[in-house]
C-alpha positions as CSV (number, residue, x, y, z in Angstrom):
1,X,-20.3,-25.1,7.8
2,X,-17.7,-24.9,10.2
3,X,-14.9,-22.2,9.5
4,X,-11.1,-22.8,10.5
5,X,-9.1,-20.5,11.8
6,X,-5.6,-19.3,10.8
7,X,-3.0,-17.0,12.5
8,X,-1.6,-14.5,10.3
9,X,1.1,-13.4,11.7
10,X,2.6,-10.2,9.8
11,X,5.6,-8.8,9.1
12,X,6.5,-4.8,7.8
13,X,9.0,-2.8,7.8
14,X,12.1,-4.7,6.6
15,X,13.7,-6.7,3.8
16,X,13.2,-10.3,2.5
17,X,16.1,-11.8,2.5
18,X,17.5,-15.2,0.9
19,X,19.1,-17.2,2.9
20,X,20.3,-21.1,3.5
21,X,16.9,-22.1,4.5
22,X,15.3,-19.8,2.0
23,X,13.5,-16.0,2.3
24,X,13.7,-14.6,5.7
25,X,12.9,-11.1,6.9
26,X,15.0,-9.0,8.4
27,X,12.4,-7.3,11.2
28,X,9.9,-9.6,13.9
29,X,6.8,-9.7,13.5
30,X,4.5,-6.6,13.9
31,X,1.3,-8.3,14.8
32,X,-0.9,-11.7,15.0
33,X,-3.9,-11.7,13.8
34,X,-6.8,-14.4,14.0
35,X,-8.6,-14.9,10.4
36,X,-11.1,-17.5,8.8
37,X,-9.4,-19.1,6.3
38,X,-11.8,-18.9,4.2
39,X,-11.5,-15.1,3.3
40,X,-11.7,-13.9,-0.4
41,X,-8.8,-11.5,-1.3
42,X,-10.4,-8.9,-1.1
43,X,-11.7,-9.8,2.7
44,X,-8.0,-10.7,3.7
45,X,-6.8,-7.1,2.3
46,X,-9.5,-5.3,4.0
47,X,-8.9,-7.2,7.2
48,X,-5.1,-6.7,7.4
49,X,-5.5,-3.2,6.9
50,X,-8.2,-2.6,8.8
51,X,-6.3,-4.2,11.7
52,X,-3.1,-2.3,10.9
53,X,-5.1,1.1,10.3
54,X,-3.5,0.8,6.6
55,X,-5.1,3.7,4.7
56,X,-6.6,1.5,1.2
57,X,-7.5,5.1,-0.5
58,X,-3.6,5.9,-0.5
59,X,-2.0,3.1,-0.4
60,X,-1.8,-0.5,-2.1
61,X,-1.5,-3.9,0.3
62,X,1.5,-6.3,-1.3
63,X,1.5,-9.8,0.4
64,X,3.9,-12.5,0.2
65,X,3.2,-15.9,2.1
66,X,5.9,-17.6,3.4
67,X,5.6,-21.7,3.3
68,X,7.7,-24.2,3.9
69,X,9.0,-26.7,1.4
70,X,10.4,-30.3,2.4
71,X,13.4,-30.9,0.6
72,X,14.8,-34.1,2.5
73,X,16.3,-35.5,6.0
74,X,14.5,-33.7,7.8
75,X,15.0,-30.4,6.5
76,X,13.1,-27.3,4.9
77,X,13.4,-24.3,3.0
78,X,10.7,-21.5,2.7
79,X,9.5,-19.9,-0.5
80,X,7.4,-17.1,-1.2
81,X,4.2,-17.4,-2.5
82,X,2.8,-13.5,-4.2
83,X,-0.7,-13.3,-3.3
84,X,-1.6,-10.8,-6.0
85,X,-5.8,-12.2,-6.9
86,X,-8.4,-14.8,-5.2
87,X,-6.2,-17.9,-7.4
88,X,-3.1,-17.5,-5.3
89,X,-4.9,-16.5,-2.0
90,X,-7.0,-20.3,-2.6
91,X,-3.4,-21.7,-3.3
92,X,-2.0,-20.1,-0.2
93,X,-5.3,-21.4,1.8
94,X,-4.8,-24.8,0.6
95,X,-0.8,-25.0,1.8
96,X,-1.6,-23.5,5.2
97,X,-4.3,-26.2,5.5
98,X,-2.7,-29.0,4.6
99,X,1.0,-28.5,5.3
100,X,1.7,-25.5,7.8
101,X,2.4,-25.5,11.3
102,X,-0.8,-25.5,13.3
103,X,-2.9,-23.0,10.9
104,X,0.2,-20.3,10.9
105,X,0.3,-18.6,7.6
106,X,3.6,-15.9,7.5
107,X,2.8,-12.6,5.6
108,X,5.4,-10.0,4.5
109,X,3.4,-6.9,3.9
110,X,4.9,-4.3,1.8
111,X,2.9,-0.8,0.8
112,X,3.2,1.1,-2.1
113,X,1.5,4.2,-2.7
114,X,-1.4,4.7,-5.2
115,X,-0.6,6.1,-8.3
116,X,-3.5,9.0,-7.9
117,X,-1.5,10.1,-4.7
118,X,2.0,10.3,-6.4
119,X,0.9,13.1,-9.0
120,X,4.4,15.4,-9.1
121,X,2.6,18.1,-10.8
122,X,-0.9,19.2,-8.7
123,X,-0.5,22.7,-7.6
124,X,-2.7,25.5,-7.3
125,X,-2.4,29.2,-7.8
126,X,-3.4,30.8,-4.4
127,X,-1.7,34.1,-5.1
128,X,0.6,36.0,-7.7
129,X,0.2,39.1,-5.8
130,X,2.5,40.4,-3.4
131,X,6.0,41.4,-3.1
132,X,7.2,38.7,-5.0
133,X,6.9,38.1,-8.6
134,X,6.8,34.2,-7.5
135,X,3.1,33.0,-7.7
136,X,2.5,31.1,-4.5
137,X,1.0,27.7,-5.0
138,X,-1.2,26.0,-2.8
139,X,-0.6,22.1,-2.5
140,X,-3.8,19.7,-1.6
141,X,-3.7,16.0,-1.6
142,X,-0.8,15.4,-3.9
143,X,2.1,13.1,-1.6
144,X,4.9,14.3,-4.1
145,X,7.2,17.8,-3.0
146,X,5.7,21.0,-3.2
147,X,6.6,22.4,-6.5
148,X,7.0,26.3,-6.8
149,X,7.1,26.0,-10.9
150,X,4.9,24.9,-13.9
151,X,5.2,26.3,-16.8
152,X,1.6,25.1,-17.8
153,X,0.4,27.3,-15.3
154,X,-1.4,30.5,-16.1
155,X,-0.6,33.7,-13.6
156,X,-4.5,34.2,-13.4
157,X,-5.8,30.9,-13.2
158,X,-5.8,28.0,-11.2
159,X,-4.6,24.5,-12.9
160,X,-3.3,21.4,-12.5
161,X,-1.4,19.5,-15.2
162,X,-2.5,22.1,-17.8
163,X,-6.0,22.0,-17.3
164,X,-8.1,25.0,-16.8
165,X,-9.6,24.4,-13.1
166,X,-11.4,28.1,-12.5
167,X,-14.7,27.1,-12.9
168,X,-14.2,24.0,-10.6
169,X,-13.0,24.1,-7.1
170,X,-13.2,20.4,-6.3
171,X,-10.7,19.8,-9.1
172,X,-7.1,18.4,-7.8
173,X,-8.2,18.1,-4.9
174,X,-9.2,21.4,-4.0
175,X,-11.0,22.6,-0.8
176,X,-11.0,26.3,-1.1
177,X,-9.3,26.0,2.3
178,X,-4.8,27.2,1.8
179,X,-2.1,25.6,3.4
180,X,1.1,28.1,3.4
């Protein structure tokens, strides 16, 4: 079996935009990259973000194709084309081998962050000794602002959303290790 190639050439870091000739984006492309075209979804997201040292643990991979559609004398306007599962990557697939300029398929990448790494409420008590009265907490792998408050928490224990965490380090995150 012989495997095609395609050019994905990717675009971050800006806004789609609609315009006369359809979605746009407001920044150049970031980078080319050479792919089989016949990568699974889950090949194509490991790929891209492998090649654009995108961190998959922390952070999710939206793509949007860009294709053109004819619309008449000679002119074209380009739709998006979410490529959310392996159904809309085969439909994307099958437009940039039939219709696309020579095997070019446009991708505007967005990134959102995971949902485990947007926890606003993972803290741990380090210390409620001192000069202050203010326990000091101790923030490990939690992407949201340090909070200095909970009222779930316990002066003498560690937690994190209300639960109980003294008898387990590894909980939230924890390393044992405190960043002040």
């Amino acid at each position: 079996m012989v495997y095609r190639r395609v050019t994905l050439v990717c675009y971050m870091n800006g806004v789609m935009v609609d315009g006369p000739s359809g979605i746009s984006y407001t920044k150049p492309p970031i980078r080319h990259l050479r792919s089989k075209l016949s990568l699974g979804y889950e090949e194509l997201v490991s790929f891209i973000s492998n090649s654009l040292e995108i961190d998959n643990e922390k952070m999710i991979l939206n793509m949007i194709y860009r294709y053109p559609v004819y619309i008449g004398t000679g002119t074209y306007n380009y739709v998006p084309l979410r490529i959310v599962d392996e159904s809309t990557l085969k439909d994307a697939w099958e437009i940039v081998a039939e219709f696309s300029p020579p095997n070019c398929m446009e991708l505007f990448l967005d990134l959102v962050m995971r949902q485990s790494y947007t926890t606003s409420n993972c803290n741990i008590v380090v210390s409620t000794k001192g000069p202050s009265t203010q326990p000091i907490f101790e923030h490990n792998h939690c992407a949201s602002p340090l909070m200095t408050s909970n009222p779930d928490v316990d002066e003498d224990a560690r937690s994190c959303d209300g639960v109980n965490t003294e008898e387990d380090d590894d909980y939230c995150g924890s390393d044992g290790d405190t960043f002040l």
